[in-house]
PQR file of N, CA, C, O and H, with PARSE charges and radii, in Angstrom:
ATOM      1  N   UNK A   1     -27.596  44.397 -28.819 -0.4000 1.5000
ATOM      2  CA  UNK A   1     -28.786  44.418 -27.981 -0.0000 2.0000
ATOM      3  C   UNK A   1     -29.187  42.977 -27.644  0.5500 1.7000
ATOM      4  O   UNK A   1     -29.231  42.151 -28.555 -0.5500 1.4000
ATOM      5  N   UNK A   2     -29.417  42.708 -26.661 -0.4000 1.5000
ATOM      6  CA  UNK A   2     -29.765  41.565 -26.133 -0.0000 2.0000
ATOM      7  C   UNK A   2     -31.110  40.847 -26.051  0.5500 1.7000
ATOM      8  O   UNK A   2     -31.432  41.237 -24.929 -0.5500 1.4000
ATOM      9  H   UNK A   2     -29.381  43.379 -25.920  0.4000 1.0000
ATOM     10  N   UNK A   3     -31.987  40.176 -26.393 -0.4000 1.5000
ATOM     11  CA  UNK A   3     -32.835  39.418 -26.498 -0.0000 2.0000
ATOM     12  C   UNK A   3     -34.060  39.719 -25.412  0.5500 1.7000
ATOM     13  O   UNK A   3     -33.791  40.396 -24.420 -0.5500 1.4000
ATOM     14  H   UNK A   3     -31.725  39.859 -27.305  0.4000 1.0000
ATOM     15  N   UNK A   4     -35.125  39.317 -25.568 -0.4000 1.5000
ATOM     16  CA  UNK A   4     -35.905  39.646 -24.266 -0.0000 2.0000
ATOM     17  C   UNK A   4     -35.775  38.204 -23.227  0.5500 1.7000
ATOM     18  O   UNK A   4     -35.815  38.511 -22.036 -0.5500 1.4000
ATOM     19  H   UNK A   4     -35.343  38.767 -26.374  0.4000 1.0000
ATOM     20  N   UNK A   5     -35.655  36.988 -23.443 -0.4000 1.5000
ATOM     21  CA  UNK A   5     -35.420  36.352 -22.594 -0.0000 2.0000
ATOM     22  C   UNK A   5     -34.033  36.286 -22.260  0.5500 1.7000
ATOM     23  O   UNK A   5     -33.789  35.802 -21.155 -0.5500 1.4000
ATOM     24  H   UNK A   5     -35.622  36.739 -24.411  0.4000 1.0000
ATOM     25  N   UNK A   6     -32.917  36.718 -23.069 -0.4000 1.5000
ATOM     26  CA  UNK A   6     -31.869  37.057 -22.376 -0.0000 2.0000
ATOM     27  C   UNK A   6     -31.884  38.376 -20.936  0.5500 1.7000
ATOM     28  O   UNK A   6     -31.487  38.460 -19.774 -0.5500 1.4000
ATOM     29  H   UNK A   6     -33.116  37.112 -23.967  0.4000 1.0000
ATOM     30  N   UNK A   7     -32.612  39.217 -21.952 -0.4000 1.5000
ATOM     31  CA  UNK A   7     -32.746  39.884 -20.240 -0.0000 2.0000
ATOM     32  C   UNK A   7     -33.962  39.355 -19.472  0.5500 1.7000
ATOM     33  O   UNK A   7     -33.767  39.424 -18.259 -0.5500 1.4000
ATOM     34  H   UNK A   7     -32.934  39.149 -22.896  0.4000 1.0000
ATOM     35  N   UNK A   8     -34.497  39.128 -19.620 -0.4000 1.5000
ATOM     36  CA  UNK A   8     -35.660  38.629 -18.373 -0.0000 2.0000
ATOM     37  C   UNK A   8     -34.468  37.779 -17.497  0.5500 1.7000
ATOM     38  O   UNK A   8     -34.435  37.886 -16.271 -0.5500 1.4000
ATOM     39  H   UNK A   8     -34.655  39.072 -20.606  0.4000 1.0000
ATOM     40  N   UNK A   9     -33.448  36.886 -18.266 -0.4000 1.5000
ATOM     41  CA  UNK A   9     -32.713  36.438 -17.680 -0.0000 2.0000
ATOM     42  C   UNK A   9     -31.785  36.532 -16.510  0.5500 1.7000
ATOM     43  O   UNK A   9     -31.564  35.910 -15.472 -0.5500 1.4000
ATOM     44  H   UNK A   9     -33.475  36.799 -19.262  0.4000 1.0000
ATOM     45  N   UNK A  10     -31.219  37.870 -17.308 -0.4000 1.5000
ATOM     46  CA  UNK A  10     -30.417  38.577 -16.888 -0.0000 2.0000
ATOM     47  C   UNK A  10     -30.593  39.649 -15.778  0.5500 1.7000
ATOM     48  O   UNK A  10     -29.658  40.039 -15.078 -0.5500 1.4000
ATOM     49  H   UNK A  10     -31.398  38.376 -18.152  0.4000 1.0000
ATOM     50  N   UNK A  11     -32.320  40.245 -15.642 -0.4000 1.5000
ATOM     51  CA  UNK A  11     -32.377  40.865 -14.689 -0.0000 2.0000
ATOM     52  C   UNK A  11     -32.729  39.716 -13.137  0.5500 1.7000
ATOM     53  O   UNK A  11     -32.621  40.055 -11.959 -0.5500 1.4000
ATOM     54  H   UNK A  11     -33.080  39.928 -16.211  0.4000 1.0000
ATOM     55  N   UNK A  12     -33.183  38.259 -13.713 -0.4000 1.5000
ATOM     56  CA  UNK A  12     -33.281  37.425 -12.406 -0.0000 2.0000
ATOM     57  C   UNK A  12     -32.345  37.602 -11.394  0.5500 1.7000
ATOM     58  O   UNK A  12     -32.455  37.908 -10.207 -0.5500 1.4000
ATOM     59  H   UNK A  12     -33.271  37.984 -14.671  0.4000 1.0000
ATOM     60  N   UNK A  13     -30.958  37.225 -12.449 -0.4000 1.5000
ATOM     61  CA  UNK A  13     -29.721  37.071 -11.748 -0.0000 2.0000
ATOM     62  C   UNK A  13     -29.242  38.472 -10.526  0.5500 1.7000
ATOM     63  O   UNK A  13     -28.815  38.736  -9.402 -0.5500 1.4000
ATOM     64  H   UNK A  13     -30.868  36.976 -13.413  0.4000 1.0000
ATOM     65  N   UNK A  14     -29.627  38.899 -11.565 -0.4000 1.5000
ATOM     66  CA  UNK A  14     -28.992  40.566 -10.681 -0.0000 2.0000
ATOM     67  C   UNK A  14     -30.000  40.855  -9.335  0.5500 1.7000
ATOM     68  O   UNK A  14     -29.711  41.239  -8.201 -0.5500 1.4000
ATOM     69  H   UNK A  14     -29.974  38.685 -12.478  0.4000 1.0000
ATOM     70  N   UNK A  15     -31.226  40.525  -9.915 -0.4000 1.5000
ATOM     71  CA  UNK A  15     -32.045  40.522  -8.314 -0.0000 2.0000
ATOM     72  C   UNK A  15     -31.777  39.928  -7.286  0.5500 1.7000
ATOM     73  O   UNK A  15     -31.726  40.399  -6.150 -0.5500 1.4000
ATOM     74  H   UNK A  15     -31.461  40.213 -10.836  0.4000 1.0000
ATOM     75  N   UNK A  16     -31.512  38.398  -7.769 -0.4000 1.5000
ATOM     76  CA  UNK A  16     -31.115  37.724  -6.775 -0.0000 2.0000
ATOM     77  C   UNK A  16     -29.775  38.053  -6.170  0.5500 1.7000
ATOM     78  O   UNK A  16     -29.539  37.741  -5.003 -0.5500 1.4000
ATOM     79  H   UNK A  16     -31.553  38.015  -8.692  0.4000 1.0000
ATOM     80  N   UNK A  17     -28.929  38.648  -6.891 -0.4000 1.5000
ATOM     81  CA  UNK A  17     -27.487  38.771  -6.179 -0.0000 2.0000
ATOM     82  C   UNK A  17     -27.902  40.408  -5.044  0.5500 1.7000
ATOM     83  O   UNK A  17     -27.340  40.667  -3.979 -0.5500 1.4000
ATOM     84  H   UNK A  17     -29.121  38.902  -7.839  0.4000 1.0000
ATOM     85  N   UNK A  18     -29.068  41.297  -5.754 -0.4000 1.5000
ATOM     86  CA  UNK A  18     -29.300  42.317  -5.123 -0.0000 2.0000
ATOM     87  C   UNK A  18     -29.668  42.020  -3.516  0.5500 1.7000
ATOM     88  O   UNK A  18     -29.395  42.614  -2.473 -0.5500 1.4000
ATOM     89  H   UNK A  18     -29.524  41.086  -6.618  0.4000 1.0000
ATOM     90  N   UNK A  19     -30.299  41.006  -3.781 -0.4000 1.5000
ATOM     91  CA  UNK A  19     -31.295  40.443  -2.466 -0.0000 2.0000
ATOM     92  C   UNK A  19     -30.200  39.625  -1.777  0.5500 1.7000
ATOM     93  O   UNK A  19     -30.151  39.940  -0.588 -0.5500 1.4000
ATOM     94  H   UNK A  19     -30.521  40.523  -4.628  0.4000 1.0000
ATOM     95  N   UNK A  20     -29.139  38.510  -2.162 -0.4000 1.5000
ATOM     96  CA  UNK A  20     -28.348  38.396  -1.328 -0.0000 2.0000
ATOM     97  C   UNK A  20     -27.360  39.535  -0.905  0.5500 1.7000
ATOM     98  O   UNK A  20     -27.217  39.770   0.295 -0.5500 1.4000
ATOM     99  H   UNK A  20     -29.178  38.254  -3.128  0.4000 1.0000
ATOM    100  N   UNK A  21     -26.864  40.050  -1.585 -0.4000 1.5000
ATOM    101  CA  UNK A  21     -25.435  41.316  -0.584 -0.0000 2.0000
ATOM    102  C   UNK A  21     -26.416  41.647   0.096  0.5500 1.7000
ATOM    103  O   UNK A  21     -26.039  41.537   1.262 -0.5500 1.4000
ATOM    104  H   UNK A  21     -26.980  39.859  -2.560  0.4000 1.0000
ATOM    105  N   UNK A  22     -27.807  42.106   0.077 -0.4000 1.5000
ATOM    106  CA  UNK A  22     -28.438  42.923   1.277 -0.0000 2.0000
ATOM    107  C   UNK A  22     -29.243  41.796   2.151  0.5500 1.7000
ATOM    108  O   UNK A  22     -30.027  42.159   3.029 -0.5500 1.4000
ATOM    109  H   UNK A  22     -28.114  42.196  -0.870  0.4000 1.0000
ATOM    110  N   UNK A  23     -29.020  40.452   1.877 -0.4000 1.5000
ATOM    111  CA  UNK A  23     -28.931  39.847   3.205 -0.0000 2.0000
ATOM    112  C   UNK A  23     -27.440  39.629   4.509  0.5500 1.7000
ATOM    113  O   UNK A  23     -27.312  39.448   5.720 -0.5500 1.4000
ATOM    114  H   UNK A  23     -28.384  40.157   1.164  0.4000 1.0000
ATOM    115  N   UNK A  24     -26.502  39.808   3.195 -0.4000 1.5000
ATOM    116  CA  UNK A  24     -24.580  39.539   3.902 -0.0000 2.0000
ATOM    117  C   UNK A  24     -25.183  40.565   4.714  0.5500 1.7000
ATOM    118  O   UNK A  24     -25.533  40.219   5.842 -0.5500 1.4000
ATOM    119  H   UNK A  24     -26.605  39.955   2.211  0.4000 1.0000
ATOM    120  N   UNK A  25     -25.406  41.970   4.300 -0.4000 1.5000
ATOM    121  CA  UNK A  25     -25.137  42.935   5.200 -0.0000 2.0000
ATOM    122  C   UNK A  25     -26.007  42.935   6.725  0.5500 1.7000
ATOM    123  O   UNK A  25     -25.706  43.428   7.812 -0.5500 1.4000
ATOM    124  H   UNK A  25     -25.121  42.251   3.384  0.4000 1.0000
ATOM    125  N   UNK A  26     -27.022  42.276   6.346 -0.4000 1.5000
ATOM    126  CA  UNK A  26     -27.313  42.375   7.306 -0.0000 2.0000
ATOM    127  C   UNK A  26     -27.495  41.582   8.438  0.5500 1.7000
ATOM    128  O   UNK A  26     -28.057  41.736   9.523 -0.5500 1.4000
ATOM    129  H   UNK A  26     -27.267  41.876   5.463  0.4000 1.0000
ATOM    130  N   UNK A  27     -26.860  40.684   7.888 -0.4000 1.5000
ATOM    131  CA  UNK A  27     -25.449  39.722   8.809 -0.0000 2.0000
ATOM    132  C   UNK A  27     -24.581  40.034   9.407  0.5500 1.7000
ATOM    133  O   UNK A  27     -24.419  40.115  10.624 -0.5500 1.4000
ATOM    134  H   UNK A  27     -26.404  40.559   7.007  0.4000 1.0000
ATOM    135  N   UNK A  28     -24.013  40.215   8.664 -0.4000 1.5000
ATOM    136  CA  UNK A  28     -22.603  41.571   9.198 -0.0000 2.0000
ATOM    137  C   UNK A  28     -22.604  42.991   9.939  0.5500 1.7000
ATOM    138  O   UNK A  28     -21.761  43.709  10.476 -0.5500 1.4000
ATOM    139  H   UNK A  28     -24.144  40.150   7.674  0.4000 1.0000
ATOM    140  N   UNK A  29     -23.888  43.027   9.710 -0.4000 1.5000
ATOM    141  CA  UNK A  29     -24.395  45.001  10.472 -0.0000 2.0000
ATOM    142  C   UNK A  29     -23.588  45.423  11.505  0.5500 1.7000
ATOM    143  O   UNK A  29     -22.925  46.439  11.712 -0.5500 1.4000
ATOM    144  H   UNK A  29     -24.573  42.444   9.274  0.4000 1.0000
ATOM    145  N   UNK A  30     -23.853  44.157  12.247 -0.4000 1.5000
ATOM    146  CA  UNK A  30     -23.382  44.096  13.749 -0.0000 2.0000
ATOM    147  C   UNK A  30     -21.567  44.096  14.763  0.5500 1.7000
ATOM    148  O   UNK A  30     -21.013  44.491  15.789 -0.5500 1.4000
ATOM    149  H   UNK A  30     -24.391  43.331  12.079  0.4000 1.0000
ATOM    150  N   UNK A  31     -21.379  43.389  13.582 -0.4000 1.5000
ATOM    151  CA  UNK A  31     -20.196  42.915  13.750 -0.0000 2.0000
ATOM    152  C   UNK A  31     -18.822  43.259  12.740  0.5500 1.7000
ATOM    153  O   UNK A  31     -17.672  43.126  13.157 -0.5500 1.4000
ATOM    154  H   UNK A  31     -21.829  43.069  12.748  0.4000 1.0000
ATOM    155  N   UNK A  32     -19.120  43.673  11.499 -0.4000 1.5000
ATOM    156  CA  UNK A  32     -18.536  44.397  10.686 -0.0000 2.0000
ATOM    157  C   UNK A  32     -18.862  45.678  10.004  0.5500 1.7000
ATOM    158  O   UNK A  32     -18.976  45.516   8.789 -0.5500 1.4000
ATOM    159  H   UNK A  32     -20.055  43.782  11.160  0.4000 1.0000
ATOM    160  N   UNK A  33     -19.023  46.744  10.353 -0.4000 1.5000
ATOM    161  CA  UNK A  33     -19.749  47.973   9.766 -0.0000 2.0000
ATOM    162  C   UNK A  33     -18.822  47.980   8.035  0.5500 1.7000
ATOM    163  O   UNK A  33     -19.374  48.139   6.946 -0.5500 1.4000
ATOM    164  H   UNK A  33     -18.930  46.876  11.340  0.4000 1.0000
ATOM    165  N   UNK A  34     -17.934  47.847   8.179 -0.4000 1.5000
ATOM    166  CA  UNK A  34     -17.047  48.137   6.768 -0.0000 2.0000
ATOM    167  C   UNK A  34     -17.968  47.128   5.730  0.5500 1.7000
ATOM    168  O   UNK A  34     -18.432  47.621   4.702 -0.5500 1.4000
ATOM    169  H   UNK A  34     -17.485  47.718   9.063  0.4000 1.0000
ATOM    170  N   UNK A  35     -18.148  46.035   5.981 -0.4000 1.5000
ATOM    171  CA  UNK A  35     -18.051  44.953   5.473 -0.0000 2.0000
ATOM    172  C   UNK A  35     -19.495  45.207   4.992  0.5500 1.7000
ATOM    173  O   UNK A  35     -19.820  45.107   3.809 -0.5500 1.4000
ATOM    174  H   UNK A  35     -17.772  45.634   6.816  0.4000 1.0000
ATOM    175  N   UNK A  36     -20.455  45.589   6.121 -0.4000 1.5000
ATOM    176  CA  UNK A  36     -21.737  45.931   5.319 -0.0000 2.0000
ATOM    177  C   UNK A  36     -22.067  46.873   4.646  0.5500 1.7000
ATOM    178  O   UNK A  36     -23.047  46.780   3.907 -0.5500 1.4000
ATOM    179  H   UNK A  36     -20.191  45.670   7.083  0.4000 1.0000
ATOM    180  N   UNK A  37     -21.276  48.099   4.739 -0.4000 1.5000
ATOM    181  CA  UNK A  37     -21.665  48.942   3.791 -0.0000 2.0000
ATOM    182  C   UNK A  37     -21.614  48.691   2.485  0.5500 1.7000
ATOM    183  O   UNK A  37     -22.389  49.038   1.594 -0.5500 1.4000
ATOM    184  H   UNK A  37     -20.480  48.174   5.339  0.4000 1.0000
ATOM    185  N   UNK A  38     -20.206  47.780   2.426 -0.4000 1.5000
ATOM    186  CA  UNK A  38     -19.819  47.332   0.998 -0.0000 2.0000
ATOM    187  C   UNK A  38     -20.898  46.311   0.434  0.5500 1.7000
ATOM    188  O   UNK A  38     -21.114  46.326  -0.778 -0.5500 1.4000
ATOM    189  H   UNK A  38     -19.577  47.497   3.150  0.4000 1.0000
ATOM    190  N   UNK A  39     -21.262  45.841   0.869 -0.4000 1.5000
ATOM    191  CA  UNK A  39     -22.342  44.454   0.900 -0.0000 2.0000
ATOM    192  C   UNK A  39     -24.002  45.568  -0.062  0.5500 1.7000
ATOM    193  O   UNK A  39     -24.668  45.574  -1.097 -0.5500 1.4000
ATOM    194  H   UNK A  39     -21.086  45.829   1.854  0.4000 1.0000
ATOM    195  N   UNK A  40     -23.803  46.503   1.626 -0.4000 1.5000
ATOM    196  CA  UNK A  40     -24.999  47.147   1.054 -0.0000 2.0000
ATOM    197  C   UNK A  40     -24.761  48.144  -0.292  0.5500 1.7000
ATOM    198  O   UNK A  40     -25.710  48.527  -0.977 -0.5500 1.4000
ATOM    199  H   UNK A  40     -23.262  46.498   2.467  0.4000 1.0000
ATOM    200  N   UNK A  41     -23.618  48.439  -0.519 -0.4000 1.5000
ATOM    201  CA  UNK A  41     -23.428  49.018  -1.955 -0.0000 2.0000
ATOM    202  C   UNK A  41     -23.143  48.381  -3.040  0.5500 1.7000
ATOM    203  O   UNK A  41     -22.931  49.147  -3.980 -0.5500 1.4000
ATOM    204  H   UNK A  41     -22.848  48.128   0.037  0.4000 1.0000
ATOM    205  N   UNK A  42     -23.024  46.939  -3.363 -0.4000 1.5000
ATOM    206  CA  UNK A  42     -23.215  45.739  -3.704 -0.0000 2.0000
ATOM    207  C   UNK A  42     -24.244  45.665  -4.606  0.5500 1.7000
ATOM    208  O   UNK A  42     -24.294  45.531  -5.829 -0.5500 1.4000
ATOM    209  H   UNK A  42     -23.196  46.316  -2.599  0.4000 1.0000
ATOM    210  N   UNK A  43     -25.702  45.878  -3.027 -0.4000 1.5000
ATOM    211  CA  UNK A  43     -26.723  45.676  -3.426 -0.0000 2.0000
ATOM    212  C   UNK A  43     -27.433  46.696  -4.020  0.5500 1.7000
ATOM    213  O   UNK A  43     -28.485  46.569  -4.645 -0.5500 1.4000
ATOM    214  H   UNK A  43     -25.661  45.988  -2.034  0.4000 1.0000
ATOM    215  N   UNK A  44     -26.727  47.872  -3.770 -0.4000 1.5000
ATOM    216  CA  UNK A  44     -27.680  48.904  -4.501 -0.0000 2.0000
ATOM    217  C   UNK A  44     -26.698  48.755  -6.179  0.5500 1.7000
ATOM    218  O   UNK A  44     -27.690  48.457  -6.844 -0.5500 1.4000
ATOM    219  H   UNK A  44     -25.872  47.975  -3.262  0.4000 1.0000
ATOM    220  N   UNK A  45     -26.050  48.755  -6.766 -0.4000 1.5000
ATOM    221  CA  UNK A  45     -25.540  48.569  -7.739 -0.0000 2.0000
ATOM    222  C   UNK A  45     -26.053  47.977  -8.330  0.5500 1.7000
ATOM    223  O   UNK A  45     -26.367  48.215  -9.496 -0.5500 1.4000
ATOM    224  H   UNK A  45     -25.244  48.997  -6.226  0.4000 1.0000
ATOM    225  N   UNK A  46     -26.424  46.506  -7.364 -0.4000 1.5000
ATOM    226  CA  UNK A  46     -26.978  45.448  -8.706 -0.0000 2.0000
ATOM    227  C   UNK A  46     -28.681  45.791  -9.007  0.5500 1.7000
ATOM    228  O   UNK A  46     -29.429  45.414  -9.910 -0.5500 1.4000
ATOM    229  H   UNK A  46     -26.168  46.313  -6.416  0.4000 1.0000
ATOM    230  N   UNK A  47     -28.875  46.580  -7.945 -0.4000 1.5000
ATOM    231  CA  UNK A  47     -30.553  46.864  -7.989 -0.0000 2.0000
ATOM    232  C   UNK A  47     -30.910  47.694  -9.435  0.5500 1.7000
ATOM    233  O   UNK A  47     -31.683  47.410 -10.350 -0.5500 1.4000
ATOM    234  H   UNK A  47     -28.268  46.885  -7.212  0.4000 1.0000
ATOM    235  N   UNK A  48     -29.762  49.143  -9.170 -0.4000 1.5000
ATOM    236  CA  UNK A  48     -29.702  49.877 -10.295 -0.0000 2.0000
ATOM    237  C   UNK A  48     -29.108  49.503 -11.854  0.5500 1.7000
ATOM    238  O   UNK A  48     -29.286  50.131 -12.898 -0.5500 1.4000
ATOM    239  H   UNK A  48     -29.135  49.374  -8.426  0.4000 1.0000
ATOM    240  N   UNK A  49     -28.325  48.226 -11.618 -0.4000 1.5000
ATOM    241  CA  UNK A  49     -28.503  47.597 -12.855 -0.0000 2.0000
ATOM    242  C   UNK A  49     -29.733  46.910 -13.568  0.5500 1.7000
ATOM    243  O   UNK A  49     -30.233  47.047 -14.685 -0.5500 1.4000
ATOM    244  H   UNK A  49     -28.181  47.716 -10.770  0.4000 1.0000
ATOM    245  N   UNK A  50     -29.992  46.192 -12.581 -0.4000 1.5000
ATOM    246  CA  UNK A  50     -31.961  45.380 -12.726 -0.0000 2.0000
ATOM    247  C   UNK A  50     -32.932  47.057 -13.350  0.5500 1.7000
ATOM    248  O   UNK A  50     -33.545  46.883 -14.403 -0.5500 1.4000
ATOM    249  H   UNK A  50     -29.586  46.081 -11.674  0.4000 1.0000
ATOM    250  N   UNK A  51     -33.006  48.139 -12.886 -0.4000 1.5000
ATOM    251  CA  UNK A  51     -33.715  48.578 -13.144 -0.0000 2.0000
ATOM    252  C   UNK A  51     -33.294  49.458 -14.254  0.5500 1.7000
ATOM    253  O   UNK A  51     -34.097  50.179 -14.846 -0.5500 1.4000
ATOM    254  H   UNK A  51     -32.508  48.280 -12.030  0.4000 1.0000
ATOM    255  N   UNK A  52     -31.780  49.388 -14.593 -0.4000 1.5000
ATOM    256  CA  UNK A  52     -31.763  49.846 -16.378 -0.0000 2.0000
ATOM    257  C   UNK A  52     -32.302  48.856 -17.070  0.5500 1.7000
ATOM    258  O   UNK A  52     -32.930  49.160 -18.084 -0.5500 1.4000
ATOM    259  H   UNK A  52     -31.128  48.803 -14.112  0.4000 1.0000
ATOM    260  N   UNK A  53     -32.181  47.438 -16.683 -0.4000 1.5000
ATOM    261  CA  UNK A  53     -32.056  46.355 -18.014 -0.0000 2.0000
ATOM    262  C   UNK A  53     -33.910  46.242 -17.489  0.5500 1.7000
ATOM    263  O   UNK A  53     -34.607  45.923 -18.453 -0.5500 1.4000
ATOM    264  H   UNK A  53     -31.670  47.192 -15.859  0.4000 1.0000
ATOM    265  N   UNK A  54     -34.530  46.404 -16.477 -0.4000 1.5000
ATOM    266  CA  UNK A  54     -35.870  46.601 -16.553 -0.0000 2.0000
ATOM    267  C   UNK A  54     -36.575  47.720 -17.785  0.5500 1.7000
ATOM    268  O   UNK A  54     -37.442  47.442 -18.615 -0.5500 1.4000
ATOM    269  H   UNK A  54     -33.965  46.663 -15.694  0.4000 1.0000
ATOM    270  N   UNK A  55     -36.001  48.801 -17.607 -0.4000 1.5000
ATOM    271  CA  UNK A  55     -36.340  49.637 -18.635 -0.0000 2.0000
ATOM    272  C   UNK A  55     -36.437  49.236 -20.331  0.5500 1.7000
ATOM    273  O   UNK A  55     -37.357  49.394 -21.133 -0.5500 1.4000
ATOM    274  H   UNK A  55     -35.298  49.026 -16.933  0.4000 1.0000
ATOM    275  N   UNK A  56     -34.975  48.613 -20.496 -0.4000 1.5000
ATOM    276  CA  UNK A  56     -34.662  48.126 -21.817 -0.0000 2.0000
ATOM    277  C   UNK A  56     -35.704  47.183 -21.903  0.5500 1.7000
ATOM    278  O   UNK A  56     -36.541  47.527 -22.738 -0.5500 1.4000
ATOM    279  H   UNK A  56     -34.227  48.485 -19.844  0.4000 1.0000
ATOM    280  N   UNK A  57     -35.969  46.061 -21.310 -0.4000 1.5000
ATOM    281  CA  UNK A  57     -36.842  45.432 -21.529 -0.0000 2.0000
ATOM    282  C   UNK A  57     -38.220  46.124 -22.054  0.5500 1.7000
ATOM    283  O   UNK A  57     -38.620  45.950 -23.205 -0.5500 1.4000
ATOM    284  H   UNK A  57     -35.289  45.782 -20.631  0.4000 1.0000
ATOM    285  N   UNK A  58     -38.906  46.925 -21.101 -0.4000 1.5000
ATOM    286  CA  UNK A  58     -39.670  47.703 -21.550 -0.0000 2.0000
ATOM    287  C   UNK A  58     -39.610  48.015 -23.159  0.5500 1.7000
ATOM    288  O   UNK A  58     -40.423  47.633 -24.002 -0.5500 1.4000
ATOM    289  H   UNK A  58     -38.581  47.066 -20.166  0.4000 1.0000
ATOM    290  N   UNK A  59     -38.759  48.589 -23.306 -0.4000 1.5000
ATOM    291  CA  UNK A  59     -38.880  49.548 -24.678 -0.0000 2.0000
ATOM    292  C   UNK A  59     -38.948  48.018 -25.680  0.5500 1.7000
ATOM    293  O   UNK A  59     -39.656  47.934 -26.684 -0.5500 1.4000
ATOM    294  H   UNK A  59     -38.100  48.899 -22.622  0.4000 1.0000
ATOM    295  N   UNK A  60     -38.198  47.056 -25.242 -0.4000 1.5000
ATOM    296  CA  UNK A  60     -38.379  46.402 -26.660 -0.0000 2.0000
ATOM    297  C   UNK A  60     -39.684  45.304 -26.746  0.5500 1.7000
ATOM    298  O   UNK A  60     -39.937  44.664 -27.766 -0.5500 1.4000
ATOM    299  H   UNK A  60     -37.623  47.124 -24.426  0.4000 1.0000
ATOM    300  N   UNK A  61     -40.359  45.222 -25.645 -0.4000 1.5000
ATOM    301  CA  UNK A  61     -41.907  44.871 -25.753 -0.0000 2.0000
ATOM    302  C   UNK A  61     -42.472  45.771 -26.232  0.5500 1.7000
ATOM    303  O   UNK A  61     -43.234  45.270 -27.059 -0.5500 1.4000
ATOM    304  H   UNK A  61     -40.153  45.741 -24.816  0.4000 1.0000
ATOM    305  N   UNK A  62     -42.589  46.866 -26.233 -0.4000 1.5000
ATOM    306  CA  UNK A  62     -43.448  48.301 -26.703 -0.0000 2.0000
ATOM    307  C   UNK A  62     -43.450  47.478 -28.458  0.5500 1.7000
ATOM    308  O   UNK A  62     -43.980  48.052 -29.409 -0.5500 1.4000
ATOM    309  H   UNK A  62     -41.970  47.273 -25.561  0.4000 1.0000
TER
END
């Protein structure tokens, strides 16, 4: 189990990578449809990772 500032850490990172693929994509919208979907499934991955390790966090402040 990982630390609470390890994840506070750890969910930064993942946000920020969430928030960039869903800027690629929407860069790419236009001009690559393949390229953004992947981008945009990217970003939902890393979102739904942020919001397990959000949870965990939770429980171990409780």
């Amino acid at each position: 189990m990982k630390t609470i500032p390890e994840l506070k850490t750890r969910i930064q990172e993942l946000s920020k990578q969430a928030v960039e693929f869903s800027r690629k994509a929407s860069e790419v919208c236009l001009t690559d449809r393949q390229q953004a979907k992947y981008f945009r499934q990217q970003a939902r991955e890393a979102s739904k990772r942020t919001q397990v390790l959000i949870q965990e966090l939770k429980r171990q402040e409780v």
